[in-house]
N, C-alpha and C positions, 0 to 999 in steps of 0.2 A: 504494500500500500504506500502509494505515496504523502508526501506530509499533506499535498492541496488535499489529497481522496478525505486524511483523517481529520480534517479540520472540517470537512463538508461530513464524516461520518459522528463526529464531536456535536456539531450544532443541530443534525437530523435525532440524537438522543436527547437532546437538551430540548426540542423543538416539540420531541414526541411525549415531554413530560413538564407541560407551562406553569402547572404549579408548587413542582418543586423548587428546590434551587439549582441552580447551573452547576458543572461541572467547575470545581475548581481545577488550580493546577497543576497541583502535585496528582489527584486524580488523572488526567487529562495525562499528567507523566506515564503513569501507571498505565494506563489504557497501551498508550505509544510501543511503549515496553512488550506488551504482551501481544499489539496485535499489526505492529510494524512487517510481518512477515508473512501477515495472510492477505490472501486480493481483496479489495473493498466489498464484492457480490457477497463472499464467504460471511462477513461479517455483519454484512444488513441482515444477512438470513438469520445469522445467529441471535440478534438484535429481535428480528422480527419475533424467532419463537420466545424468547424472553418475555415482550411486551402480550403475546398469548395466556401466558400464566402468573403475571406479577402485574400489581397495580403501582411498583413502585423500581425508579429511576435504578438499572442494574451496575452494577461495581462489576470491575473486571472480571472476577472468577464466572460471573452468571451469563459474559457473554463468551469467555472462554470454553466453559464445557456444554454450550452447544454447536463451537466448531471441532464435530466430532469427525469430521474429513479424515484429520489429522492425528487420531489414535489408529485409523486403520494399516497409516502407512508405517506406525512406530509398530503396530503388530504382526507387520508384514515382516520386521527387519528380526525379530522373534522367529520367528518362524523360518524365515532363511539360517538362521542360525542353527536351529534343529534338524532343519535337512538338509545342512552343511554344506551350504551354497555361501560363497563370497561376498561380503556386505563392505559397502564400501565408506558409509558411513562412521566417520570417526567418533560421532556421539555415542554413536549405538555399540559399536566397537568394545567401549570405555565401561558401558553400563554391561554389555554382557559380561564381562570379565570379571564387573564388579559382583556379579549375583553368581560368578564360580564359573565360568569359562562354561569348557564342555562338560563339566561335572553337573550341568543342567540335565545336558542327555539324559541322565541318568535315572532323573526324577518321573516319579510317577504320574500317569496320562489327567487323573484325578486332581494332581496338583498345577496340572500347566494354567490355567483361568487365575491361581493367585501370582505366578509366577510371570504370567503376560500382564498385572494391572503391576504388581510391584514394577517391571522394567518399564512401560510407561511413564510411570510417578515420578522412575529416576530422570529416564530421556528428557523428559518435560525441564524437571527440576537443571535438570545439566544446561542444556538449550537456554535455559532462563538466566541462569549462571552466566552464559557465555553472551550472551546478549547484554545481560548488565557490564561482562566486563568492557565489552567494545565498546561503551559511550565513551562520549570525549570527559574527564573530569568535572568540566564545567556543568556539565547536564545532570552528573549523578550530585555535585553539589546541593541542587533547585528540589531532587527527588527527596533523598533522605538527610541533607546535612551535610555538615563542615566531615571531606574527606582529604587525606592529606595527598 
């Protein structure tokens, strides 16, 4: 998404909710944050189903997991790894290694559903990580504070 897409995706939730109050800035940060990497369409959708079930202005996480796109492809990278195909993804690379390499293999077919939301959680959490570490200083200052 670009920054024009999220400043028109910013003012269409703020637009779609007149008597709340407006998205402040560090919100607005947070938003940027977590949804700089999806296409604008992805997002109004998720947006949309938000606004289906909630009378009230959604925080990040509530438009987050309805861009469920994006679990399937972190599922997919699970599963290449169990049928020991080549994943080229260095996130995912990191996170399998970290839940025991191929010592996964191993695990019972009963356990693969906690074992595919835990590598999610991580992917996500890492992604998230690696995205906060790429702002410029300046940005992560405005987000949470005096960083050195």
């Amino acid at each position: 998404m670009t920054e024009q897409e999220f400043k028109a995706f910013i003012e269409l939730v703020d637009k779609a909710y007149p008597k709340q109050k407006l998205l402040n800035n560090t919100q607005k940060g947070f938003f940027w944050l977590a949804l700089r990497t999806y296409q604008m369409e992805d997002c109004i959708r998720a947006f949309s189903v938000h606004t289906q079930s909630s009378e009230w202005k959604p925080q990040v996480c509530d438009v987050v997991k309805n861009l469920s796109d994006s679990s399937l492809e972190i599922k997919k990278y699970l599963l290449d790894f169990f049928n020991r195909k080549e994943v080229k993804d260095e996130t995912a690379n990191k996170v399998y290694q970290m839940l025991g390499g191929l010592k996964l293999n191993k695990t019972c077919e009963k356990d693969y559903e906690k074992i595919e939301e835990r590598f999610v959680e991580l992917y996500r959490s890492h992604k998230t990580k690696e995205n906060f570490d790429s702002l410029p200083t300046k940005v992560k200052n405005k987000l949470i504070g005096v960083i050195k």
